[in-house]
C-alpha positions as CSV (number, residue, x, y, z in Angstrom):
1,X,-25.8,14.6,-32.1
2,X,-25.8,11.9,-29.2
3,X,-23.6,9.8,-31.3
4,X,-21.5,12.3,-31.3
5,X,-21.4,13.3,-27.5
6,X,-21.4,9.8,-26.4
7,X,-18.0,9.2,-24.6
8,X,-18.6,12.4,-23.0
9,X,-22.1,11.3,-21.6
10,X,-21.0,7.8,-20.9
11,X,-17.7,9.5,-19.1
12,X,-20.4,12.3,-17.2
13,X,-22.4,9.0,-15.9
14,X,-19.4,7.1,-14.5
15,X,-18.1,10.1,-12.8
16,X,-21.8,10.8,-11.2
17,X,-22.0,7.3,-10.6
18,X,-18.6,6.7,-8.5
19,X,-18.8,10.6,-7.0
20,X,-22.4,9.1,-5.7
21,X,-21.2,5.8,-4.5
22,X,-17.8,6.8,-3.1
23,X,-20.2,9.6,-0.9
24,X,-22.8,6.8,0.4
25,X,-19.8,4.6,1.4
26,X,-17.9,7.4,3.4
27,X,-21.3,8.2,4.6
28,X,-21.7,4.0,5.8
29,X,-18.4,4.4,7.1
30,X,-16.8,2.2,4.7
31,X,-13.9,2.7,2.1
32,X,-14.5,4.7,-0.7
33,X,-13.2,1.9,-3.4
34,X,-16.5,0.1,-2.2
35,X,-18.4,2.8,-3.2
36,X,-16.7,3.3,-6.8
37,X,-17.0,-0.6,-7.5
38,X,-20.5,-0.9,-6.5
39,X,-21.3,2.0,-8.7
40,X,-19.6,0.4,-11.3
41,X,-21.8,-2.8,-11.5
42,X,-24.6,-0.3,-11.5
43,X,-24.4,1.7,-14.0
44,X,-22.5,-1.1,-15.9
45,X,-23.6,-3.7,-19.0
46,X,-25.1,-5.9,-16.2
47,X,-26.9,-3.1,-14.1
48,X,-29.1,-0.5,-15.2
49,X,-27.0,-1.1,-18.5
50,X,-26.3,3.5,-18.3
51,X,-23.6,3.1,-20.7
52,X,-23.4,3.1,-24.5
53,X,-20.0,2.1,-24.7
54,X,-17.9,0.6,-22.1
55,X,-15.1,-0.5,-24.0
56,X,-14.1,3.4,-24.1
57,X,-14.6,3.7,-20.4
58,X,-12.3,0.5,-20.1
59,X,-9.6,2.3,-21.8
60,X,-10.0,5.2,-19.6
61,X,-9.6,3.5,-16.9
62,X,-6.4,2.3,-17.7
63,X,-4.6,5.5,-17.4
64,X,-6.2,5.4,-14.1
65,X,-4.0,2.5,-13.4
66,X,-0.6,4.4,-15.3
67,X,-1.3,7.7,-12.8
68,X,-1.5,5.1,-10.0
69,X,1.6,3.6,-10.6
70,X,3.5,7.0,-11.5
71,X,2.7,8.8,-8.7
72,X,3.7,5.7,-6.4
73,X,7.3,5.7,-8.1
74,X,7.4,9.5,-7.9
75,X,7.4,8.9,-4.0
76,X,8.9,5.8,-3.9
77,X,11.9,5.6,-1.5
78,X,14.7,3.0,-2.5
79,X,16.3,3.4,0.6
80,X,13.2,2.6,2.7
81,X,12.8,-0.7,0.4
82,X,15.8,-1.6,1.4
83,X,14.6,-3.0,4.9
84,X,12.2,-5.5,3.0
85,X,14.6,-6.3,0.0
86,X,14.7,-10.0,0.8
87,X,11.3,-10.6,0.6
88,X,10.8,-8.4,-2.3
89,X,12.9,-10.5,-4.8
90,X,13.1,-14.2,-2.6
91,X,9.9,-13.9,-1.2
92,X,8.1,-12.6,-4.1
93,X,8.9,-15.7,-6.4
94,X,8.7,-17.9,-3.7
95,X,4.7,-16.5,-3.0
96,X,4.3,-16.8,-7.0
97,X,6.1,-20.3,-7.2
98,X,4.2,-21.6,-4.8
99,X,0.6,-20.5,-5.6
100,X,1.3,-22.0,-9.2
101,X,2.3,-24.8,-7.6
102,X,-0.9,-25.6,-5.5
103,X,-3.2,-24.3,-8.1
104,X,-1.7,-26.7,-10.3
105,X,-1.8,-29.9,-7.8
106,X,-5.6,-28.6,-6.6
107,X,-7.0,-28.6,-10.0
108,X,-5.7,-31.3,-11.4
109,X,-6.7,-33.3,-8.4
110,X,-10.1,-32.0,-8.7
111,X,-10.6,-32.0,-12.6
112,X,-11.1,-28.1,-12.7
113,X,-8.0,-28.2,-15.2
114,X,-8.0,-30.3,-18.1
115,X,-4.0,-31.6,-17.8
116,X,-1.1,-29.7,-16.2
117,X,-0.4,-26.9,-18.7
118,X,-4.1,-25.7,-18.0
119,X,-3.2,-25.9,-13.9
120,X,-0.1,-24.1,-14.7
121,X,-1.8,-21.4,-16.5
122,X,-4.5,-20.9,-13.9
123,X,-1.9,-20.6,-10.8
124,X,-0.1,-18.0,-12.6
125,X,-3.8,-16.1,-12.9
126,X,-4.6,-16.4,-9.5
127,X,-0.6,-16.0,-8.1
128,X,-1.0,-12.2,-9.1
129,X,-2.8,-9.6,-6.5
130,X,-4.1,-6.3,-7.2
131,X,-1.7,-2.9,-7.1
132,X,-4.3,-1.1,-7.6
133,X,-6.6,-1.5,-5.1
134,X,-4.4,-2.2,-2.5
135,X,-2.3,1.1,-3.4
136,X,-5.6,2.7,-3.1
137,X,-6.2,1.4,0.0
138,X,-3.1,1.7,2.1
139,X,-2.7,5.2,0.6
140,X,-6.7,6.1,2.0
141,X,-5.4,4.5,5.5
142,X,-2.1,6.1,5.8
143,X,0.3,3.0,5.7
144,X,1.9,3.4,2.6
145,X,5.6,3.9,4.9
146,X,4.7,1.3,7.6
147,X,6.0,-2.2,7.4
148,X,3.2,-4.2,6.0
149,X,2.8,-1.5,3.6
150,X,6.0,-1.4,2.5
151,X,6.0,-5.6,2.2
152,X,2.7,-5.6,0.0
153,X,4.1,-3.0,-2.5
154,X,7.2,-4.5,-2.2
155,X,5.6,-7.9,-3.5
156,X,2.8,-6.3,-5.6
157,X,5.7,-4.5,-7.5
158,X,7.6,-7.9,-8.2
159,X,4.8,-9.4,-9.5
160,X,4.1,-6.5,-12.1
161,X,7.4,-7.3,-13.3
162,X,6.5,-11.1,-13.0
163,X,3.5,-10.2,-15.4
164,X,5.6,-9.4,-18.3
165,X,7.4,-12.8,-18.2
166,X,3.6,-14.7,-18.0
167,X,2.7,-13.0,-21.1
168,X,6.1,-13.8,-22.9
169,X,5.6,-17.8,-22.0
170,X,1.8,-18.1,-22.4
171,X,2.3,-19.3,-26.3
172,X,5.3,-21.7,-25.2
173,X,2.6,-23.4,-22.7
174,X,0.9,-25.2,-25.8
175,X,4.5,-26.2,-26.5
176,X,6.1,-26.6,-23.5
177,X,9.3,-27.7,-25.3
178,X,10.1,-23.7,-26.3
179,X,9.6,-22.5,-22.5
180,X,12.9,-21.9,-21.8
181,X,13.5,-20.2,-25.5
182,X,10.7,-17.6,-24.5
183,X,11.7,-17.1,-21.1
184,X,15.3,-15.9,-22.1
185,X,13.8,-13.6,-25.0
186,X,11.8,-12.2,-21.9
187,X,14.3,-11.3,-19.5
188,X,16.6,-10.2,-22.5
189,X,13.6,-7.6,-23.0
190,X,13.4,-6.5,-19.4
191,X,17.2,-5.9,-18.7
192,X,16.7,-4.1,-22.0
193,X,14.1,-1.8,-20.5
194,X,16.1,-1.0,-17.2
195,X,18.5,-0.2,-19.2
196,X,17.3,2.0,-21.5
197,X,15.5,3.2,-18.3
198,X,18.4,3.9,-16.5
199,X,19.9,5.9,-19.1
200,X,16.9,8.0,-19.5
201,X,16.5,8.9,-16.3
202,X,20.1,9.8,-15.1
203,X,20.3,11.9,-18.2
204,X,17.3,12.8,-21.0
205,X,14.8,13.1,-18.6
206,X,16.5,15.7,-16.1
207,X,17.6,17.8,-19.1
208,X,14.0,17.9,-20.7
209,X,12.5,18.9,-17.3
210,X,14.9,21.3,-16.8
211,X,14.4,23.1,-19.9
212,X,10.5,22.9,-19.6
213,X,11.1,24.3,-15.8
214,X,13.1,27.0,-17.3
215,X,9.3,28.4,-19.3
216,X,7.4,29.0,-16.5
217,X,4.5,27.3,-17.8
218,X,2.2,25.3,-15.5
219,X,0.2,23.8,-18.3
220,X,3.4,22.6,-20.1
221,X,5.1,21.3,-17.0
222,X,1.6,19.3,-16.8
223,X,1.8,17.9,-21.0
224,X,5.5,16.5,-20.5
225,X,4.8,15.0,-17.1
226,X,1.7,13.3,-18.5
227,X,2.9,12.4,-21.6
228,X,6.6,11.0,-19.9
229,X,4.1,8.5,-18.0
230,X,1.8,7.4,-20.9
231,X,4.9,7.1,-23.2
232,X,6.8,5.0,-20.9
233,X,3.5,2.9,-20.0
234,X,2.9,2.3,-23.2
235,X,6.4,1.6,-24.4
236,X,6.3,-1.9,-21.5
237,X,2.9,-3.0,-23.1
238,X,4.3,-3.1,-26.6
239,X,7.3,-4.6,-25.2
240,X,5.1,-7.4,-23.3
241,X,5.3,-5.9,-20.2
242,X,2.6,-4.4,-18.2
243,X,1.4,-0.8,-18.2
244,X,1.7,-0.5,-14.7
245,X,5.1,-1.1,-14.8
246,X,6.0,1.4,-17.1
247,X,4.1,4.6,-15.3
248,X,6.2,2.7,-12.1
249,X,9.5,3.2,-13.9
250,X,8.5,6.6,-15.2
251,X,7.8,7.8,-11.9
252,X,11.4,6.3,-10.9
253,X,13.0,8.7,-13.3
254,X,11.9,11.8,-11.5
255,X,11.8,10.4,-8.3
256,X,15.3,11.8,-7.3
257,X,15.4,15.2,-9.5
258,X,14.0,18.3,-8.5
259,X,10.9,19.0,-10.0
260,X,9.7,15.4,-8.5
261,X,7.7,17.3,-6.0
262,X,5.9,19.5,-8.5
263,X,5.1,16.3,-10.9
264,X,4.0,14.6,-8.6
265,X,1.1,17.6,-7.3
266,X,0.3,18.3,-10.7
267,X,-0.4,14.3,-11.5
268,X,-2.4,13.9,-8.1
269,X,-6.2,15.5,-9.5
270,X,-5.6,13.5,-12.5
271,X,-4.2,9.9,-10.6
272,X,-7.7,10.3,-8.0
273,X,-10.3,11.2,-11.2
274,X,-9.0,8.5,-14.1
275,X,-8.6,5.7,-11.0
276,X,-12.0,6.4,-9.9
277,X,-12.7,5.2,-13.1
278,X,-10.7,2.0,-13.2
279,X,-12.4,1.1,-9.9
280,X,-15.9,1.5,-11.3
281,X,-14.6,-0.4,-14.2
282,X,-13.7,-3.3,-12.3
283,X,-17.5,-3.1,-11.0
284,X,-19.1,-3.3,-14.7
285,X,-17.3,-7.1,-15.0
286,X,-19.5,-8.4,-12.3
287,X,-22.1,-10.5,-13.9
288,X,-25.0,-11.2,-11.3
289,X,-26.0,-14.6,-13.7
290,X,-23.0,-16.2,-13.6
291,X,-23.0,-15.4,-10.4
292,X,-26.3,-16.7,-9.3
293,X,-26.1,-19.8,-11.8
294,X,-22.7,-20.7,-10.2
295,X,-22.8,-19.4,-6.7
296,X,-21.8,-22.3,-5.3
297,X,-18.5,-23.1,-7.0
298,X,-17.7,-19.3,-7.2
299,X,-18.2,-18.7,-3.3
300,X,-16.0,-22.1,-3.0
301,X,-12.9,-20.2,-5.4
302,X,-13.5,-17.0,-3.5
303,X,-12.3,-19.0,-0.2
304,X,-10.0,-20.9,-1.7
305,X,-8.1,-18.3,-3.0
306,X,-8.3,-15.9,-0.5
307,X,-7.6,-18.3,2.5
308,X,-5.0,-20.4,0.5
309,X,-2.8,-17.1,-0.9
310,X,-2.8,-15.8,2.6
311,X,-1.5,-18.9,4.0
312,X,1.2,-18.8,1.5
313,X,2.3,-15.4,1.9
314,X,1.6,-15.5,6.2
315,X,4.1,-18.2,6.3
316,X,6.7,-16.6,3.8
317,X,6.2,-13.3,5.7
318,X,7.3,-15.0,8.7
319,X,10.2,-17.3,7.3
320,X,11.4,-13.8,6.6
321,X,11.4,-13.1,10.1
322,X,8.7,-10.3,10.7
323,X,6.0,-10.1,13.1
324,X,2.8,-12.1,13.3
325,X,1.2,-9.2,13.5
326,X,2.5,-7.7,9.8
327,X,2.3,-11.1,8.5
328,X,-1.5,-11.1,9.2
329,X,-2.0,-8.1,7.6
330,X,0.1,-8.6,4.2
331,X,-1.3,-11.7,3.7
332,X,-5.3,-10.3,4.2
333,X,-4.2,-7.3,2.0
334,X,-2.8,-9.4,-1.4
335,X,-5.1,-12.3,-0.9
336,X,-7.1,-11.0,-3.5
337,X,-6.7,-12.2,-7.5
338,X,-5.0,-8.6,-9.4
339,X,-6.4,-6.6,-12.1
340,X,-3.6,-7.8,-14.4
341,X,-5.3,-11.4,-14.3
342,X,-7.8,-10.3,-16.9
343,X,-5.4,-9.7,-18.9
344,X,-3.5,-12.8,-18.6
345,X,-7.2,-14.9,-18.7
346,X,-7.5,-13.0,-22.0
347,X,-4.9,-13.8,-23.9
348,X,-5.5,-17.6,-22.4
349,X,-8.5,-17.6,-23.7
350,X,-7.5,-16.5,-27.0
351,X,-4.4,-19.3,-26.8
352,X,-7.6,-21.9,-26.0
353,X,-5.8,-22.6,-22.7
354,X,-8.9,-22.1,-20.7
355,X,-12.8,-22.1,-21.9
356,X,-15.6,-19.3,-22.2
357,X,-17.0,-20.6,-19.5
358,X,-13.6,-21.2,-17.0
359,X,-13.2,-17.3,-18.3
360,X,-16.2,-16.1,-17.1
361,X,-15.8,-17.9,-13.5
362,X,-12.6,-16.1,-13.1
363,X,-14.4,-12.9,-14.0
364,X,-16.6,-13.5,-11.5
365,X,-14.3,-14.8,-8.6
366,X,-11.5,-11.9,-9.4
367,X,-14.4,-8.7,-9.0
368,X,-15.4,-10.4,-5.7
369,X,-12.2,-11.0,-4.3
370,X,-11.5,-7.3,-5.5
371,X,-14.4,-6.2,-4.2
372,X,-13.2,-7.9,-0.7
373,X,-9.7,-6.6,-0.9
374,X,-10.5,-3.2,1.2
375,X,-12.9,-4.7,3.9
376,X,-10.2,-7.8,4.3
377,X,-7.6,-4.5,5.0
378,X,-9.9,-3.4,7.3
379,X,-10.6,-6.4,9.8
380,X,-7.1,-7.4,9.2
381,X,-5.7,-5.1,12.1
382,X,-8.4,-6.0,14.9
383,X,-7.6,-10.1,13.8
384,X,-4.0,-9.0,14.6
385,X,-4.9,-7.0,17.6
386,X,-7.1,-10.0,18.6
387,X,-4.3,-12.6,18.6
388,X,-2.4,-10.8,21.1
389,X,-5.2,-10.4,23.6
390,X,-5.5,-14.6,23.6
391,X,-3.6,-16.2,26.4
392,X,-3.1,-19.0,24.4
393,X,-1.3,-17.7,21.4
394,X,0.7,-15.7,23.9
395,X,4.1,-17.9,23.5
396,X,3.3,-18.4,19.4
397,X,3.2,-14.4,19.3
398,X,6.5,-14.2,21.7
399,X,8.2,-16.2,19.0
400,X,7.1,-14.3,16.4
401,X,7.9,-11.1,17.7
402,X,11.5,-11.7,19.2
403,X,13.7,-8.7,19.0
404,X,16.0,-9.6,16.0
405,X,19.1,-7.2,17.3
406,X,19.7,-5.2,20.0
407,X,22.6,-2.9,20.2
408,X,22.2,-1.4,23.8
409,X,23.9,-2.2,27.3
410,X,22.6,-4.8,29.3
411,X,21.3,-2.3,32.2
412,X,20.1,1.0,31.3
413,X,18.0,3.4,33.2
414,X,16.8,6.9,33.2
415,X,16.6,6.6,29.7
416,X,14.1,8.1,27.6
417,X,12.6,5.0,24.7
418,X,12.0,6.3,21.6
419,X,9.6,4.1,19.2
420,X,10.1,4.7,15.5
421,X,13.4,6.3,14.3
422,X,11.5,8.6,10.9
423,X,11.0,12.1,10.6
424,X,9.8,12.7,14.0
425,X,11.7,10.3,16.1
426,X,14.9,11.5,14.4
427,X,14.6,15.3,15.9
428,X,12.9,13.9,19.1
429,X,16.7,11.6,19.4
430,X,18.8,14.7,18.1
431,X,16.8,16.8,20.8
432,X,17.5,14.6,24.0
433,X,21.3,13.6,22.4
434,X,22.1,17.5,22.6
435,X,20.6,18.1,26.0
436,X,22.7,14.9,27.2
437,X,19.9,12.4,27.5
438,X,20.2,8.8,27.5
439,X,18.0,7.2,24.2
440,X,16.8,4.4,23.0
441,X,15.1,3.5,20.0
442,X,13.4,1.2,18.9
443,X,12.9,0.8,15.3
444,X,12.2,-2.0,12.3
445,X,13.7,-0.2,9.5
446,X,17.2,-1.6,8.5
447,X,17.5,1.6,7.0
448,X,16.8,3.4,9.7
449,X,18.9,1.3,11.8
450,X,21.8,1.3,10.0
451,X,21.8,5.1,10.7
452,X,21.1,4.4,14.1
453,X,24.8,2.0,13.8
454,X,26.2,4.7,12.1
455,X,25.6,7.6,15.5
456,X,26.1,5.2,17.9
457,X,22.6,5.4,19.4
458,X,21.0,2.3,21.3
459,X,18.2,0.6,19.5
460,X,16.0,-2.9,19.0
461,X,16.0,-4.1,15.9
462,X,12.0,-5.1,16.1
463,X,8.2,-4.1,16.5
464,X,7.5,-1.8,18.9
465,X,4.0,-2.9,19.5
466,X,5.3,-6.7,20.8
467,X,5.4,-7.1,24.6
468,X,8.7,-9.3,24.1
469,X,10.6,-6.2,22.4
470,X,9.1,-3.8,25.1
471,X,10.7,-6.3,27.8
472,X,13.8,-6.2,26.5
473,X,13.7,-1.9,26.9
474,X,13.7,-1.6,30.1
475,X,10.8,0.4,30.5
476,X,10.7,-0.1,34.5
477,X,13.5,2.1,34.8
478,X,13.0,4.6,32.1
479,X,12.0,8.0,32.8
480,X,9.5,7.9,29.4
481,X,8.5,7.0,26.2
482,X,7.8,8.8,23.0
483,X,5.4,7.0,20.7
484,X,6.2,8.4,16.7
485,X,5.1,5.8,15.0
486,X,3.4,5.9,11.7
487,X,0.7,3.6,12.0
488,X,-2.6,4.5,14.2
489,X,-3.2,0.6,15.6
490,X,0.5,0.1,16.3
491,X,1.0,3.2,18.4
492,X,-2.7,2.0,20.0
493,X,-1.0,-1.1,20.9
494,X,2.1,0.2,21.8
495,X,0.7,2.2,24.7
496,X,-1.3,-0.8,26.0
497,X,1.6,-3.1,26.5
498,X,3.9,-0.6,27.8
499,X,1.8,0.6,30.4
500,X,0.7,-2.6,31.6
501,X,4.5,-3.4,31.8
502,X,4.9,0.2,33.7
503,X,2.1,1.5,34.5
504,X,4.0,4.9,35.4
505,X,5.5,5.2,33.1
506,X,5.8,9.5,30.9
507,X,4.3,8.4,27.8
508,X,3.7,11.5,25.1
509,X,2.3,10.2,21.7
510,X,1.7,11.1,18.1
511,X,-2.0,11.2,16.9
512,X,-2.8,10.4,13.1
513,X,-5.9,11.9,13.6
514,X,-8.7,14.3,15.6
515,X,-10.3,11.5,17.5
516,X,-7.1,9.5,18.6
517,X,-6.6,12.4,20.9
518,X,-9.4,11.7,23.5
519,X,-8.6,7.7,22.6
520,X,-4.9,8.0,23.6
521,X,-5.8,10.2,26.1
522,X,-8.3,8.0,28.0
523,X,-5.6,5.5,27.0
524,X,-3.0,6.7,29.3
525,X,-0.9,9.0,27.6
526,X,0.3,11.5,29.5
527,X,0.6,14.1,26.6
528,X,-0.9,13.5,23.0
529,X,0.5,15.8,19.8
530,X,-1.1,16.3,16.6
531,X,1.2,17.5,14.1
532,X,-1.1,19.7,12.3
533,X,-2.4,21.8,14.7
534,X,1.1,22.3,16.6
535,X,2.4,23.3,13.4
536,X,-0.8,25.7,13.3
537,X,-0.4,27.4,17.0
538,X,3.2,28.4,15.9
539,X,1.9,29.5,12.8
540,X,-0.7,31.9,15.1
541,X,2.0,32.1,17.6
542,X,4.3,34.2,14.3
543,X,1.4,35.9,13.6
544,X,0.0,37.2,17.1
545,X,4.0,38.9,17.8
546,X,3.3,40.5,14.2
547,X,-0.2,42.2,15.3
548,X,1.4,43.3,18.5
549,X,0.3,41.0,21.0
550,X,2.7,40.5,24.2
551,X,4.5,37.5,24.6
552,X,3.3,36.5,27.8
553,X,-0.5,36.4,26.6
554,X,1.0,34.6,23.6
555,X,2.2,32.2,25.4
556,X,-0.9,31.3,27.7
557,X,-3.2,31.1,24.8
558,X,-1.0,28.0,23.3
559,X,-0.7,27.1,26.9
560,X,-4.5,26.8,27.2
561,X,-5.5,25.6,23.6
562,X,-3.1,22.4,24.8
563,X,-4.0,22.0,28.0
564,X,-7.5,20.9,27.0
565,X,-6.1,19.1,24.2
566,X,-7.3,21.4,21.3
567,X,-10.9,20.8,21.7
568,X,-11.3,25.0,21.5
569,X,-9.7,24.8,17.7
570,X,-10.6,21.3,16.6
571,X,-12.9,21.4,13.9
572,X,-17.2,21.0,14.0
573,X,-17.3,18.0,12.9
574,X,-14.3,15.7,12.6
């Protein structure tokens, strides 16, 4: 009878485990993928050994991965891509290229490779960074839409693709003569897929959506959404490919028809529960021996892939002409050595291009570097933040952060600066615009600039946080400044540096969160708005006319609840 219930005990003692662990790390204050990995190694083969089979969990965890993927191309925005197409595609093969590169000279220097081929096959392991985790991570933070975040999955996507190719080579690498023969047969395969993929999704899938729309039926809305993702997933890893790039092009498909919104809150319970288990998966690899027998050598990889793949990517981050600032954080977020390595050791190690025991160091340097990834996001930020308080770096950081176009008169004033041109900033521009307002904006979205071209509107092309872009805005003379940014440490820095360059100056902000209120506050902002609970007092606002209350009372309640910036409805604990 246990036989028989095993994978359901063995999935029961993962979920306890990573429910447990992802609790105690939120408790510690730390992120919640911590908490899943750590649980991982200990309930794992090389912890309290909890499991009787882990290869079942291992599979489990895969869809994990798929649901990741899928729901990240269900809300994936081609036109927001668009402002960091350049490094997506030159940069990309450039950061891949490159790593190979160095691995290859490094460990052939140092006899870690036994001959070139070995080097080659190594860089191409430790050129690919985890989607995953860092998915997981920028979505827990909320910078999914800001720059950086858009650069890392713009990178991380290219190398899923990039994956596929590694896989189609790996047997030419033990005859190099038939590398070019397999690398054609690859890229014949993947313009294959989009094309198949293309037609699919601009006619099959929409009609079969439709149709299953047309029933009503929650539960069989649910079975065709999953089984679209699997199937596609599953079609690019018979193809070569990887999975993750198959539930990415599946979520593509829907992405732009009109039940995308519905998929995509359907797939969300099961993306957070089966990625749970990938991340406690990734936890049951870490073998404390190997560790301890070769800590030395292990904690010497860690570093040298972590600090040498973020100086690769810092510097192609700012060939491409973005700020210090993002470049420190992309190249601290994809430092790390992916999930998709394993696979690609595997299958090396079944080729005989690497040894048990080279395989079992990369096991070991991978988890770590994984288990890394979201504490390197986290200190990332307050390095960047850092860099611009030093005097020193201050003309390294002007020359970084120049403006990179400005479409505004040379003299403005009584304007009113608008930093980020999204959602918010958009009706906040629209608003002043009708009232007959001067505006300008100040945005690093050449998506959201070419709009900006397109009305006519003033902007800087740049970040809004650098003091040199802030110079060039004329703050002195403006009559305030809206902060709608989307990320919590930009806006932070944003108000610094504009107050110290007016110190005057109307600034009313947007806060990601409860606490940012007071912090803003204290800051210097003269007005801070959460968008939750504005959007709540004109829901009570509706709903006190309704019972009968007069408008003037109305009114003074909201009037009140603001003035003391919503500490009477904030929650009890925050």
């Amino acid at each position: 009878m246990i036989n028989e219930h095993s994978l359901i005990l063995d999935l029961t003692i993962v979920l306890v485990g990573t429910a447990l662990g992802g609790f105690l790390a939120h408790r510690l204050h730390q992120p919640v993928i911590l908490g899943y990995l750590v649980s991982g190694f200990a309930i794992g083969p090389f912890g309290f050994k909890l499991l009787a089979n882990v290869t079942d969990i291992k599979s489990l965890a895969e869809i994990g991965v798929a649901f990741l993927l899928f729901a990240l191309g269900v809300e994936f925005s081609l036109a927001e891509l668009k402002r960091v197409k350049e490094i997506a595609i030159k940069g990309s093969l450039l950061q891949l290229g490159l790593t190979i590169a160095l691995v290859t000279i490094v460990t052939s220097i140092t006899g870690w490779a036994a001959g070139i081929t070995q080097g080659i096959f190594l860089g191409a392991v430790l050129s690919l960074s985890s989607t995953a985790i860092v998915l997981k991570t920028l979505t827990e933070r909320g910078e999914i839409n800001t720059v950086h975040g858009q650069i890392m999955l713009a990178i991380l996507i290219t190398q899923d693709l990039a994956l596929g190719v590694m896989l189609a080579i790996l047997p030419a690498l033990q005859q190099p003569e038939n590398i070019a023969v397999a690398l054609g047969f690859a890229l014949i395969k993947i313009v294959l897929f989009v094309i198949v993929a293309i037609i699919f999704s601009c006619w099959i899938v929409p009609y079969i959506l439709s149709n299953i729309a047309a029933t009503e039926s929650n539960e069989l809305f649910l079975l065709v959404v999953i089984a679209l993702c699997l199937g596609v997933a599953l079609t690019t890893a018979y193809l070569g490919l990887s999975i993750a790039m198959g539930a990415f092009v599946a979520g593509l498909m829907i992405s732009e028809i009109d039940y995308a919104d519905q998929a995509l809150a359907k797939i969300l319970p099961l993306r957070d529960t089966f990625a749970s288990l990938f991340f406690s998966s990734i936890g049951m690899l870490i073998d404390p021996a190997i560790l301890i027998n070769n800590f030395g050598l292990i904690l010497g990889l860690v570093a040298l892939v972590m600090l040498g793949k973020a100086a690769i990517i810092l510097g192609i981050v700012l060939k491409f002409g973005y700020s210090l600032k993002n470049a420190i954080i992309v190249s601290f977020g994809i430092n790390q050595i992916g999930e998709f390595s394993f696979v690609l050791a595997l299958v090396g190690l079944k080729l005989e291009l690497i040894s048990q025991q080279t395989y079992s160091l990369l096991l070991g340097t991978t988890a770590i570097t994984l288990l890394l990834t979201p504490l390197s996001l986290q200190v990332a930020p307050l390095i960047a933040d850092n860099l611009h308080r030093n005097p020193l770096l201050a003309k390294l950081l002007q020359r970084f952060s120049a403006p990179k176009t400005i479409s505004m008169p040379e003299i403005m004033t009584g304007h009113v600066v608008v930093a980020g041109y999204g959602r918010v900033g958009q009706v906040i521009v629209k608003i002043l615009q009708t009232e007959g307002y001067p505006v300008l904006v100040i945005e690093n979205s050449e998506a959201s600039v070419q709009r900006l071209r397109m009305h006519q509107i003033p902007y800087i092309f740049g970040d809004a946080d650098s003091e040199l872009v802030l110079e060039k805005a004329h703050l002195a003379t403006a009559k305030a400044l809206a902060i709608a940014l989307p990320d919590p440490a930009s806006t932070r820095l944003l108000l610094k540096n504009a107050l110290a360059i007016a110190p005057n100056l109307d600034v009313i902000a947007r806060s990601h969160s409860n606490k940012e209120i007071d912090l803003l506050t204290q800051m210097g902002a003269k007005e801070v708005v959460q968008p939750e609970f504005e959007a709540a007092l004109e829901l009570g606002n509706h709903l006190l006319k309704t019972l009968g209350a007069a408008e003037s009372y109305i009114q003074t309640v909201i009037k009140t609840i603001r003035k003391d910036r919503y500490l009477s409805v904030r929650p009890e604990q925050e």
